[in-house]
VOMARNU-319955 format. One line per 4 residues: their letters; for each residue x, y, z of C-alpha. Coordinates in Angstrom, 1 decimal, m for minus. Layout:
BEGIN
A> X,Y,Z; ...
//
This chain:
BEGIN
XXXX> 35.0,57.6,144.8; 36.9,55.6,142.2; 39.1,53.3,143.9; 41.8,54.5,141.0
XXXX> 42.9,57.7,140.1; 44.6,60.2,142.7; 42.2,61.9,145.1; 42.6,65.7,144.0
XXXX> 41.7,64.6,140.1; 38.7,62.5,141.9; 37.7,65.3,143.5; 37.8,67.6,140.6
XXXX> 36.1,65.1,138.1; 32.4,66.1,137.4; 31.9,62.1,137.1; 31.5,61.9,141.0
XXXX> 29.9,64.7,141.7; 31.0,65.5,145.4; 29.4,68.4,147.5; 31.2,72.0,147.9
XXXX> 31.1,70.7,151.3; 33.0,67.6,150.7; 35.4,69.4,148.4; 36.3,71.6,151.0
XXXX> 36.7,69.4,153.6; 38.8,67.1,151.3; 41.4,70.1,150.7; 41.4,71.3,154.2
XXXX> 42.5,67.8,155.2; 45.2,67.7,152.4; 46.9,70.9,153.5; 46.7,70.2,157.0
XXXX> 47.6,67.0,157.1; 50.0,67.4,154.1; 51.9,70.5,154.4; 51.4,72.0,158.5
XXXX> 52.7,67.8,159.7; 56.1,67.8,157.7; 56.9,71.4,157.9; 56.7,71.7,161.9
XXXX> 58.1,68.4,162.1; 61.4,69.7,159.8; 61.4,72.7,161.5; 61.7,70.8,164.4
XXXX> 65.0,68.6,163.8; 66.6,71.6,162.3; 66.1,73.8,165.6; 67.3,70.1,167.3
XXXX> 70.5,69.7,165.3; 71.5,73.2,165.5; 72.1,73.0,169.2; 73.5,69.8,168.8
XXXX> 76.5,70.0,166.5; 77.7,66.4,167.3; 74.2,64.8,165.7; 74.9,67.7,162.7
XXXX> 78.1,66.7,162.1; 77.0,62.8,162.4; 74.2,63.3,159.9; 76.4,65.2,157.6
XXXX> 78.8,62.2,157.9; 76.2,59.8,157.5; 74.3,61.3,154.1; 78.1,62.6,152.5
XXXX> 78.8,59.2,152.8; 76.4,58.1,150.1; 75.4,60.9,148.7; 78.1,61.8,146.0
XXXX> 77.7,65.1,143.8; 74.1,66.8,143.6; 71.7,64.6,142.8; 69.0,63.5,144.5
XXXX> 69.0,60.4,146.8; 67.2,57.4,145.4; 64.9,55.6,147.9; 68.0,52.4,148.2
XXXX> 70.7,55.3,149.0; 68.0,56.7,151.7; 68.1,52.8,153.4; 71.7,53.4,153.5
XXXX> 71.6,56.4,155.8; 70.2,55.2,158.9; 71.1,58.1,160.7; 68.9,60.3,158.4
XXXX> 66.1,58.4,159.2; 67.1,57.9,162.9; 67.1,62.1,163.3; 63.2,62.2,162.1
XXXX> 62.5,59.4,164.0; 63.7,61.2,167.3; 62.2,64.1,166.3; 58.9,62.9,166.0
XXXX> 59.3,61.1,169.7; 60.1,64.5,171.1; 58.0,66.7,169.3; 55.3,64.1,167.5
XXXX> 53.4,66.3,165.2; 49.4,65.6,166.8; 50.2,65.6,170.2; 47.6,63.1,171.2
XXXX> 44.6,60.7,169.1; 41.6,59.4,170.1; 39.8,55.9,169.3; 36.0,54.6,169.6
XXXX> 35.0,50.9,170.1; 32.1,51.3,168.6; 30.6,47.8,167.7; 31.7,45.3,170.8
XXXX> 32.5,45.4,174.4; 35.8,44.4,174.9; 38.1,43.5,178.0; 41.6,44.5,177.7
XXXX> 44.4,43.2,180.2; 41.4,42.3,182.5; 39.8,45.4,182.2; 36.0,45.3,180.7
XXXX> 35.5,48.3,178.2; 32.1,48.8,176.8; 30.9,49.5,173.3; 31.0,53.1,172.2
XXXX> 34.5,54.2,174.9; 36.8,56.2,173.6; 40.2,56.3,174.2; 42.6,58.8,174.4
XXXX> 46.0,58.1,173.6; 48.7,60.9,174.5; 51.8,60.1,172.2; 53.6,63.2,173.8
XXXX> 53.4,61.8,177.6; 54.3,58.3,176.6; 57.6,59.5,174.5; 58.6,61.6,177.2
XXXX> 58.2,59.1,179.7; 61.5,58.0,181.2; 60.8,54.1,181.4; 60.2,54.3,178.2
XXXX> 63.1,56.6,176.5; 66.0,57.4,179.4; 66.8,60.7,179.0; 63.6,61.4,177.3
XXXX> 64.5,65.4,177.0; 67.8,64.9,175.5; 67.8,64.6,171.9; 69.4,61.4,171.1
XXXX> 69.1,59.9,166.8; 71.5,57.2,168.4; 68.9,55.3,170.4; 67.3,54.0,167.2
XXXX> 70.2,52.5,165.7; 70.0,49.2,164.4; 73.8,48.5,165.6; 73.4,46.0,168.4
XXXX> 72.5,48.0,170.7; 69.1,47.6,172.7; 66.4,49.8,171.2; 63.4,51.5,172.3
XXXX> 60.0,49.6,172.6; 58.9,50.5,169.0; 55.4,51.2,170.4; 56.9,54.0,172.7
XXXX> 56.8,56.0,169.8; 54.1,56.2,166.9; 53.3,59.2,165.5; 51.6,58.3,162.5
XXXX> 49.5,55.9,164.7; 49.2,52.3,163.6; 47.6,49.3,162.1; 44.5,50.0,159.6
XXXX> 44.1,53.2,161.2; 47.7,54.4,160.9; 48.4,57.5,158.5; 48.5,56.7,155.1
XXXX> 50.4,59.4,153.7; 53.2,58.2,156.3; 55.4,57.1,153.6; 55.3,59.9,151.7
XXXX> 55.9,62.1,154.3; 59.0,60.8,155.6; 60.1,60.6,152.2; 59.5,64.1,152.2
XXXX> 61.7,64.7,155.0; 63.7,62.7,154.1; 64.9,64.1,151.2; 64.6,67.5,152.4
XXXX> 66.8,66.8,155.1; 69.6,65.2,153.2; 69.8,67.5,150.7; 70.1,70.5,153.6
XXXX> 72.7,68.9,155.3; 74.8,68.5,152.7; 74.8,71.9,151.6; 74.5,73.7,155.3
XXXX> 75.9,74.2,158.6; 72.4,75.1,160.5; 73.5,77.2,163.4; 71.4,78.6,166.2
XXXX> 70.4,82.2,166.7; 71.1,82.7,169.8; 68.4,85.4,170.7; 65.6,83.1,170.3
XXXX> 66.8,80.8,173.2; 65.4,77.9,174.5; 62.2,77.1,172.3; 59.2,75.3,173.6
XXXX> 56.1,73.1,172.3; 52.2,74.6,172.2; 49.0,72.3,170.6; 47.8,74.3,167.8
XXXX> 45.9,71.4,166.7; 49.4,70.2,166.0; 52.4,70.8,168.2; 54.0,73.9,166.9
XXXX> 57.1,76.5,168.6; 55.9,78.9,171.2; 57.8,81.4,169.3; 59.5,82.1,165.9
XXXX> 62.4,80.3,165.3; 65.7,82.0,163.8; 68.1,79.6,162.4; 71.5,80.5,160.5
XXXX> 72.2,78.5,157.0; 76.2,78.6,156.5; 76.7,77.4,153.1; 79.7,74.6,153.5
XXXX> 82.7,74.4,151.2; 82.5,71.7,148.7; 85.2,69.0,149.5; 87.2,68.2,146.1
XXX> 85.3,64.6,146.5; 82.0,66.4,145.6; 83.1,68.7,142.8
//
């Protein structure tokens, strides 16, 4: 493939000729890794702030702060709301969107903190064990956007917690997904109170491939009263 150009219009261009098979493939991995990832993972906060109406009310405080009137956030207004961006980032410790990710050494043995690994080991990395471990995260079940504050205070070991995996082999459509939810998020907070249904009750994770709700979850959107500030 053409090392320019976007990968859909690659894939579509009879210039490079791929197989049906690679074609579909290609698009299975774009909708799966595109849309089912930041869906379940904004699905996720939501359900999280809605039982938690001192982080609502703290993200609402931290996006009306910048955000004036009803445009959208540029990328420099979305630095400026660290709390936005702490509530994905706790979200993704609790419920990280592939539960755990393998890796092969496949060329050299290796001996890592005195241990000797042969070629062709894999490893399994469980992202969901580690980020609920409590000598990692205290109070690794309670929802707390706070701990990732840059405000002094002493913060998690930022490799307690890596969803979109890291290095050369990290996700590269990480930016663009928390941009995604980024925006999403800002833009619902600002114009909802997300409230709980309280006949779902207490929702829990299953691996689907990705981590996804045991059962269908209910939320109520109360459309908030504009402040003469905003209008």
């Amino acid at each position: 493939m053409s090392p320019t150009g976007d990968l859909v219009s690659n894939l579509t261009n009879e210039l490079y000729r791929f197989s049906l098979e690679d074609v579909y493939g290609n698009i299975s991995e774009l909708l799966l890794a595109g849309v089912d990832t930041t869906s379940n993972t904004m699905l996720w906060a939501l359900y999280l702030l809605s039982r938690d109406p001192e982080a609502q009310e703290a993200l609402y405080q931290d996006v009306t702060r910048v955000l004036k009137g009803d445009g959208i956030p540029t990328a420099q207004e979305v630095n400026s709301m660290p709390y936005l961006k702490a509530v994905i980032k706790e979200t993704l410790r609790m419920y990280p969107v592939v539960p755990m990710n393998s890796r092969l050494i496949a060329e050299n043995d290796v001996v890592i903190g005195g241990h000797f690994f042969p070629k062709k080991t894999t490893f399994t990395l469980c992202h969901y064990a580690i980020s609920h471990d409590k000598k990692v995260f205290p109070e690794p079940q309670k929802f707390k956007p706070d701990r990732w504050l840059r405000d002094g205070r002493t913060r998690p070991n930022p490799f307690g917690s890596i969803p979109f995996g890291y290095g050369v082999r990290g996700c590269v459509g990480r930016r663009i997904a928390e941009l995604e939810m980024h925006l999403a998020l800002a833009r619902l907070i600002k114009l909802f109170e997300i409230r709980p249904d309280p006949t779902v009750g207490e929702v829990r994770s299953l691996t689907r491939a990705v981590l996804v709700p045991d059962r269908q979850v209910n939320l109520h959107f109360v459309e908030r009263q504009k402040t003469s500030s905003e209008q």
